[in-house]
Residue, then its C-alpha position, 0 to 999 in steps of 0.5 A: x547445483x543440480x538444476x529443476x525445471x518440473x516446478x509441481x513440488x518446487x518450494x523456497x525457504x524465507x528468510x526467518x524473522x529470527x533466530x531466537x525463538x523466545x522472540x516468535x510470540x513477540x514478533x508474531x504479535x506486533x505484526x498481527x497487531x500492525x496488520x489489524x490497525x492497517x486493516x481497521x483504519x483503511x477501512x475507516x477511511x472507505x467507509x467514511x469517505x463513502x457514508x459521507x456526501x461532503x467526502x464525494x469529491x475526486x480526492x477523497x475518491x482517490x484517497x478510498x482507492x488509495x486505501x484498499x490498495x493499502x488493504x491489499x498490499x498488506x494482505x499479499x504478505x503479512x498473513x502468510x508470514x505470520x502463518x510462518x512464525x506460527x508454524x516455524x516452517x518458512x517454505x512457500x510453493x512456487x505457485x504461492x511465491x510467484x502469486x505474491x510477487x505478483x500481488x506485492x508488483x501490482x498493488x505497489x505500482x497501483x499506490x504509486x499511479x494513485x499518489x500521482x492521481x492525487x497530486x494530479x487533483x490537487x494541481x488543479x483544483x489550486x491552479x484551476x479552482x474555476x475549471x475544477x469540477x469541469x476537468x476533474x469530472x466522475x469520467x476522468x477520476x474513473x479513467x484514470x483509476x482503470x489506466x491505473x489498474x491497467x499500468x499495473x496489471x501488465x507491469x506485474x504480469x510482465x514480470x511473473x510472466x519473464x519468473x515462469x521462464x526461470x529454471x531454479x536449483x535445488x537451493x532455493x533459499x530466499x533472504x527475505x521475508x517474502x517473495x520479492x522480485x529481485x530475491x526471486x530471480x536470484x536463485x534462478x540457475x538459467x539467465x536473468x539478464x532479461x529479467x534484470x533489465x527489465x526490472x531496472x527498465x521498468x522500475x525507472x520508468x514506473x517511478x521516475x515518470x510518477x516521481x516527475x508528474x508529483x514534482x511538477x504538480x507541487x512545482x505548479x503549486x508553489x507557484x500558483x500560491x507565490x502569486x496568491x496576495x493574502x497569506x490566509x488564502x494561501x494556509x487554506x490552498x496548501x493545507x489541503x496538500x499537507x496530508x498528501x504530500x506526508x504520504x509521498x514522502x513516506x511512499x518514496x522516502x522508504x523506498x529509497x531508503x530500502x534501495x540505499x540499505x541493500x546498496x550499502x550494507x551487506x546483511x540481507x536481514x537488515x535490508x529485509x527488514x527495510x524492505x518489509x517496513x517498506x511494504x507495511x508502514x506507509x500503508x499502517x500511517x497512511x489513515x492516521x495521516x489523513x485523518x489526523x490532518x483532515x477535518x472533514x475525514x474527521x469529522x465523517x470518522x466522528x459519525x461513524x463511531x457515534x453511529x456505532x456506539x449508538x448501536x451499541x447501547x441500543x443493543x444493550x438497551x434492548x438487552x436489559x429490557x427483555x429481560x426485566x420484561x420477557x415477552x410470552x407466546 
């Protein structure tokens, strides 16, 4: 295979979503229908969790953060390939592909910080319910989400940085839905043992110190609330962690459902597709859980809608009243 260094007109061709073009209107519509809910409820979230005094507390401060990275994660894949359904060409340019390995690194690295912030806050705020407000201060909940953006910044910018060394052949076709990591190094034609293994290293490192942190958190807890004597105390301590621990293991339990199915099974289409409802689920669900879960994420979400309603008959109020009386000048 002949070998490109000059990456200016570079393009990878995606793996397309089907083979059967009666099912493109089908598909193109459930992704757009999944990314809009995705859209719409994380936004809920934010906007509820900032209208509302009772929600500005570090959990709910992590949780509107926790949103906007599912916005964004979201956003860095599903439009793009639902320009490619629409347009029936699956090429991305280089520039384009290394800008959403880029984006899909940072922000799933952000989730999983945030997950791991969460857990964080619910360990104290259950073992330390005395010292809470006074550890888990506005400085700490800031700290900890700049440390965040921090970790995965470089984490994503190593590994785009390591793609750029890469010469690539002519035949640079991607079997997945977008640009992932590892589907990029793939086709490379110069070595990707250090790309590899700094994959490996950092996947481990990344996921395994969040996956500890999340372990002993809820181990704390379980403990804490073991020791707790009234059986409503401790319904009350452990349903503030019910929603939570519902999104981690939706977070984690996809992924290694996505690692398992490109372990076991040799089809790239089905490992691309575990590996999309990787990325796109968890983040469509997440609003749903803590909303349906939560009474107070509840009840700020009942205002908003009422606020919105109200304006809306207002504005047909109004409507119907300039006409029935026009105003002359």
């Amino acid at each position: 295979m002949e070998t490109r260094n000059n990456t200016a007109g570079l393009e990878f061709l995606l793996l397309e979503l089907t083979e059967d073009p009666a099912l493109q209107p089908l598909l193109f519509s459930l992704f757009l229908s999944m990314y809009l809910v995705t859209i719409l409820g994380n936004l809920l979230i934010i906007l509820a969790v900032n209208s509302d005094p009772h929600l500005h507390t570090p959990m709910y401060f992590f949780l509107s953060n926790l949103s906007f990275t599912d916005i964004c994660l979201s956003t860095s894949t599903i439009p793009k390939m639902l320009v490619n359904i629409q347009s029936q060409r699956q090429s991305i340019s280089y520039t384009g592909c290394l800008s959403q390995v880029f984006f899909v690194l940072a922000f799933l690295v952000l989730e999983n910080c945030f997950l791991t912030a969460m857990a964080y806050d619910r360990y104290v705020a259950i073992c330390h319910p005395l010292i809470y407000t006074i550890i888990m201060n506005p400085s700490l909940c800031v700290t900890l989400v700049l440390i965040s953006l921090g970790i995965s910044s470089l984490d994503a910018l190593l590994h785009t940085l390591m793609v750029l060394r890469l010469s690539f052949c002519t035949d640079l076709h991607i079997p997945h839905f977008f640009c992932e990591l590892a589907q990029v190094i793939e086709p490379a034609c110069s070595d990707t043992l250090i790309n590899n293994i700094l994959v490996y290293f950092f996947s481990i490192i990344l996921a395994g110190s969040s996956l500890s942190g999340i372990i002993f958190s809820y181990t704390q807890i379980v403990s804490s609330l073991w020791r707790m004597p009234s059986a409503g105390r401790k319904y009350k301590a452990f349903s503030t962690c019910g929603s939570h621990l519902l999104v981690v293991f939706l977070f984690y339990g996809t992924g290694f459902g996505v690692y398992f199915s490109s372990a076991v099974t040799e089809s790239s289409r089905k490992t691309a597709v575990a590996s999309m409802m990787y990325t796109v689920v968890p983040q469509m669900l997440n609003p749903f859980i803590y909303s349906l879960r939560n009474r107070d994420v509840r009840e700020a979400l009942r205002k908003i809608l009422s606020r919105i309603t109200f304006f809306r008959c207002l504005t047909s109020y109004l409507s119907q009243f300039s006409k029935v009386h026009p105003v002359n000048i």
